[in-house]
C-alpha positions in Angstrom: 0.0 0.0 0.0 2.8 2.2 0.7 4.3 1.6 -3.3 0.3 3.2 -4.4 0.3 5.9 -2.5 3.9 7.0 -3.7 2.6 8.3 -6.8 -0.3 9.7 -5.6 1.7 11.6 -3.3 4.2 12.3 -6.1 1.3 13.5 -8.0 0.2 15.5 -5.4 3.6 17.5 -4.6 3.1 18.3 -8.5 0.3 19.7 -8.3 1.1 21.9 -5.5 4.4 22.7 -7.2 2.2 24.0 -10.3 -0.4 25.8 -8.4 2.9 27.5 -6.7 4.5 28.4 -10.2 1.4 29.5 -11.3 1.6 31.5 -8.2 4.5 32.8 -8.2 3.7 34.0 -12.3 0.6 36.2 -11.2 2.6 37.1 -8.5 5.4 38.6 -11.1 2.6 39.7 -13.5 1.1 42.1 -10.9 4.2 43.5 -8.7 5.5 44.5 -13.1 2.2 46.1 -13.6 1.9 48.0 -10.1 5.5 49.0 -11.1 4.2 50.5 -14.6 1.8 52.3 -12.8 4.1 53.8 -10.3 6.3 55.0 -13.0 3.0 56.0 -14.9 2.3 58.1 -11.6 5.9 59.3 -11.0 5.6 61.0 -14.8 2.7 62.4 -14.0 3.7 63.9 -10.6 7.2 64.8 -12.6 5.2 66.8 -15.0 2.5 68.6 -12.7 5.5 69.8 -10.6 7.0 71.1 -13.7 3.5 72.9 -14.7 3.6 74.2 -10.8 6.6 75.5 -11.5 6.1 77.7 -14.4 2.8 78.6 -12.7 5.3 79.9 -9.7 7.8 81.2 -12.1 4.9 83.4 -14.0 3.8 84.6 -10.8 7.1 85.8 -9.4 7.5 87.8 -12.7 4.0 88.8 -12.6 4.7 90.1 -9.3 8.4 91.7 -9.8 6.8 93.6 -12.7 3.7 95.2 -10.4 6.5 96.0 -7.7 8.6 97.8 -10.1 5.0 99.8 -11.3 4.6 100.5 -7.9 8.2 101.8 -7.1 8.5 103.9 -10.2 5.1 105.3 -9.2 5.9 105.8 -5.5 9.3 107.6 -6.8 7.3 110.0 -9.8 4.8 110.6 -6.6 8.0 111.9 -3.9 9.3 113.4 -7.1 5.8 115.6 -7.3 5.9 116.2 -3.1 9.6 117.5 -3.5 8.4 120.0 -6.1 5.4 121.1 -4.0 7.6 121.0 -0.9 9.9 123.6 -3.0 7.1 125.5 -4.1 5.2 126.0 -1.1 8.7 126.7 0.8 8.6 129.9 -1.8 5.7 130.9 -1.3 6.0 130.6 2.5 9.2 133.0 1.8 7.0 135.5 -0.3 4.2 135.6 2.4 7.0 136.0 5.5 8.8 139.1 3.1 5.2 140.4 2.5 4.5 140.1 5.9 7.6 141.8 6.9 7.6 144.5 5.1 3.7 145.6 5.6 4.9 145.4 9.3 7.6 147.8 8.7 5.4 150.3 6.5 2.9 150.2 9.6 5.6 151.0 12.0 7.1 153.2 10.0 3.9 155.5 9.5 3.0 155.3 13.4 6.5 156.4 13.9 5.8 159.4 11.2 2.4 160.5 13.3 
C-alpha cells in the first residue's frame, strides 16, 4: 500500500508545485504592472510639478513687474511732493517778506504821526 500511495503523493507534490508556479507567475505579473503604474504616476507627478513651477515662475515675474510699477510710481509721486515741498517753501518765503515788510510800513507810518 505504501508503493500506491507514492505516486499519488508524487502526484500530489506536482500539483502543489504548479499551483505554486502558477503563483509565483501572477505574482510577477502584478508586482510589473503595479511597477508600470508607479512610473506612470511618478511621470505624471514629474510633469504637474513642472506645470507648478512655471505657474510659480509666471507669478514671481507677474509680481516683480507690479513691484517695479509700484516703485516707479511711488518715486514719480516723492518726485511731485519734492516740487510742492519747494514750491510751497517759496511761497511761505513770499508771504513772511510780505509780511515783513507791511509790518515795517505800519511801523514806519506810526513812527511818522
Amino acid at each position: 500500500m505504501a508503493r500506491a500511495e507514492l505516486p499519488e503523493r508524487v502526484a500530489y507534490l506536482e500539483g502543489k508545485v504548479d499551483e505554486h508556479s502558477h503563483a509565483w507567475q501572477e505574482l510577477r505579473e502584478s508586482i510589473l504592472q503595479l511597477d508600470g503604474k508607479v512610473d506612470r504616476f511618478r511621470e505624471e507627478l514629474s510633469q504637474r510639478i513642472d506645470a507648478l513651477d512655471r505657474k510659480v515662475d509666471r507669478f514671481r515675474e507677474e509680481l516683480s513687474q507690479r513691484i517695479d510699477a509700484t516703485n516707479s510710481r511711488i518715486d514719480s509721486l516723492e518726485r511731485r511732493i519734492d516740487v510742492l515741498d519747494q514750491k510751497y517753501s517759496r511761497y511761505f518765503l513770499w508771504i513772511i517778506g510780505i509780511q515783513i515788510t507791511s509790518l515795517l510800513a505800519i511801523i514806519t507810518v506810526l513812527l511818522r504821526r
